[in-house]
C-alpha positions as CSV (number, residue, x, y, z in Angstrom):
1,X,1.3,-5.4,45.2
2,X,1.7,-2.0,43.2
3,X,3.9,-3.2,41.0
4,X,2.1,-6.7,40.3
5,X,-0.9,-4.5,39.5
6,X,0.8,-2.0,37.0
7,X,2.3,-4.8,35.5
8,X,-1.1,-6.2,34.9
9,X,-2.3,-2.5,33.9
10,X,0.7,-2.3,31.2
11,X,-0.1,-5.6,29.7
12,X,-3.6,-5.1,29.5
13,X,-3.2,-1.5,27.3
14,X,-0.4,-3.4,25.0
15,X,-2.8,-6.1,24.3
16,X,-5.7,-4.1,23.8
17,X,-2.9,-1.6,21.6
18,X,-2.4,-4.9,19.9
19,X,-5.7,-6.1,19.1
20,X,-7.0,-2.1,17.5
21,X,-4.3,-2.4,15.2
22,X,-5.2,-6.4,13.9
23,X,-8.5,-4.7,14.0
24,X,-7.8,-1.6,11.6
25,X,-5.5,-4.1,9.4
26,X,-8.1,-6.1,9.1
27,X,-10.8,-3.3,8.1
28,X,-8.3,-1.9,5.0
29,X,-7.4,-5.2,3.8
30,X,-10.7,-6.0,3.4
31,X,-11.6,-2.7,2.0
32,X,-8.9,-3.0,-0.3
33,X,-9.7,-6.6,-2.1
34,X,-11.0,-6.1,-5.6
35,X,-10.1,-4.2,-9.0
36,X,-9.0,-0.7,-9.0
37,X,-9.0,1.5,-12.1
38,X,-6.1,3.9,-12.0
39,X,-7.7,7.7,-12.9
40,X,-3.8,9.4,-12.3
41,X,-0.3,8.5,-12.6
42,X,2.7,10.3,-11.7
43,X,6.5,9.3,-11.9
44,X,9.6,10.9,-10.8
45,X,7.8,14.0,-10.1
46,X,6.1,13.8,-13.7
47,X,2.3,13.2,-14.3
48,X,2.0,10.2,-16.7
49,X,-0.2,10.3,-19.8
50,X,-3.7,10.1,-19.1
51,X,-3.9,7.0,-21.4
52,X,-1.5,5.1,-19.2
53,X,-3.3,5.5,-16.4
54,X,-6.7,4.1,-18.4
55,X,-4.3,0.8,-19.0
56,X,-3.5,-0.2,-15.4
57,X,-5.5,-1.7,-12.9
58,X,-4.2,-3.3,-9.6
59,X,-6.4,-5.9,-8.2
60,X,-6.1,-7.1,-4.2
61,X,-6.9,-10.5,-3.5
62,X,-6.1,-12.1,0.1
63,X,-2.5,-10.6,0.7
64,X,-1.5,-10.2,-2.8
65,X,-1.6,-7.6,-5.2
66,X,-0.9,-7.5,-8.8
67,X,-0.9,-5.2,-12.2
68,X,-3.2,-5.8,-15.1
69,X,-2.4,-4.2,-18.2
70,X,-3.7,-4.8,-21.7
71,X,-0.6,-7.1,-22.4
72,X,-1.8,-9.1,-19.1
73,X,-0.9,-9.7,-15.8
74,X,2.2,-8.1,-14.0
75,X,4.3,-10.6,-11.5
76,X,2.2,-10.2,-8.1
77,X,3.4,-9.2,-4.9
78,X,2.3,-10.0,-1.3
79,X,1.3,-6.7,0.3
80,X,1.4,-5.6,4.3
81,X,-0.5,-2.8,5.8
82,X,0.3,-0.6,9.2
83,X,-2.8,1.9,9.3
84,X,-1.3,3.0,12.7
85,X,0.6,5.0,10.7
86,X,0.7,8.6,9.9
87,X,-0.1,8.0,7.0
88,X,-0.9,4.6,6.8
89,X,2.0,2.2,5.6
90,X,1.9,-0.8,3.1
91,X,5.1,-2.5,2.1
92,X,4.6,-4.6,-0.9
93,X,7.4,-7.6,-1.1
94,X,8.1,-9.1,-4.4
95,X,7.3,-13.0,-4.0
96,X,8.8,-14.1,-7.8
97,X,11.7,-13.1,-10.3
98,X,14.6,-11.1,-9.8
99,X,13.3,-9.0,-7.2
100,X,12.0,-11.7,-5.0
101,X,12.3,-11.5,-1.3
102,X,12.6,-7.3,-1.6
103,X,10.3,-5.0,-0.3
104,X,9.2,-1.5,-2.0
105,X,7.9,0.8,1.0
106,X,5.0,2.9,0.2
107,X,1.9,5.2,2.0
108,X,-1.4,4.7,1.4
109,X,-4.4,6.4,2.0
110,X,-8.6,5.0,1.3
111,X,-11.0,7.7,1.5
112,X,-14.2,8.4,-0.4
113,X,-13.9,5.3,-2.3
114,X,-10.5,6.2,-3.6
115,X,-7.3,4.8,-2.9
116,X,-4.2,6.9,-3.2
117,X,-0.9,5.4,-3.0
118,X,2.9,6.7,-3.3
119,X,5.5,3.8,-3.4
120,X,8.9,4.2,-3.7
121,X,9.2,0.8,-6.1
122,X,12.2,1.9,-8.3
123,X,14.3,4.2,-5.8
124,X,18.2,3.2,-5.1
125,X,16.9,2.0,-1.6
126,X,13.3,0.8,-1.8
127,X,12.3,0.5,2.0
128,X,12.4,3.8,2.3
129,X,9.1,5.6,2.4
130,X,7.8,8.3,0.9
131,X,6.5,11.0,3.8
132,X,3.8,12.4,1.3
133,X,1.7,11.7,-1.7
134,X,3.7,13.1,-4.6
135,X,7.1,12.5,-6.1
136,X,9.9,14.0,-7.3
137,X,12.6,13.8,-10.0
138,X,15.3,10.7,-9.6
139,X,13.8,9.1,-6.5
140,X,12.0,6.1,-8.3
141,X,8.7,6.5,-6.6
142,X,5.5,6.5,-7.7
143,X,1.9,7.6,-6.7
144,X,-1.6,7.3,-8.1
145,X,-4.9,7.7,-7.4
146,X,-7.5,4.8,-8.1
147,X,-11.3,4.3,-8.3
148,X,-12.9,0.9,-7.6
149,X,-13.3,-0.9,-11.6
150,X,-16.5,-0.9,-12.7
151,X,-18.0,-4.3,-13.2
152,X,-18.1,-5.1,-17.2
């Protein structure tokens, strides 16, 4: 009978486990959908001009995310989040082109109506992610900090 019953205890905490972290995955992705305006770049442990970052915006919509610069729209990507974390993790998989089917691992973070990301996009192995929000020299990641775009 003990066993049955810590069976039952053990599948209870895993589901309820299970259903915090739909929950929290849920919460970001929804936070998340909508334009953001880039206010910093930095590349290979370099800040990028402060006019670059003006010209990009990433927009969410449903599972996808793409670029919009003033010659257009980047190629989109599908993105997945694991806010269980530390920090929180989104993989964003390349669903067109070359790249398709890859994955670029990155860390995110939303607080105070900013979203900070560091994604390692252009390294030699792109699934492995960055441990902190900055970059370095030769690594092909990338972080920036984004506000939500204002509403023209």
């Amino acid at each position: 009978m003990l066993p049955r019953v810590l069976n039952i205890l053990v599948a209870c905490f895993f589901t309820a486990a299970i259903a915090a972290a739909d929950d929290k995955t849920a919460k970001d992705t929804k936070e998340l959908q909508g334009s953001w305006q880039a206010v910093s770049l930095e590349a290979n442990g370099e800040a990028r001009p402060d006019d670059e970052a003006k010209e990009l915006q990433i927009v969410f919509k449903g599972d996808e995310i793409f670029a919009v610069k003033p010659t257009g729209e980047e190629p989109h990507l599908k993105f997945k989040l694991d806010p269980g974390k530390t920090p929180k993790a989104i993989d964003l998989i390349h669903i067109e082109g070359s790249d398709k089917g890859k994955t670029a691992a990155g860390i995110y973070c939303l607080k105070d109506g900013r979203l900070r990301v560091c994604i390692n996009i252009f390294g030699q192995d792109t699934t492995q992610r960055p441990k902190q929000f900055k970059t370095q020299a030769g690594t092909g990641v990338v972080a920036g900090i984004f506000e939500r775009a204002k509403q023209k």
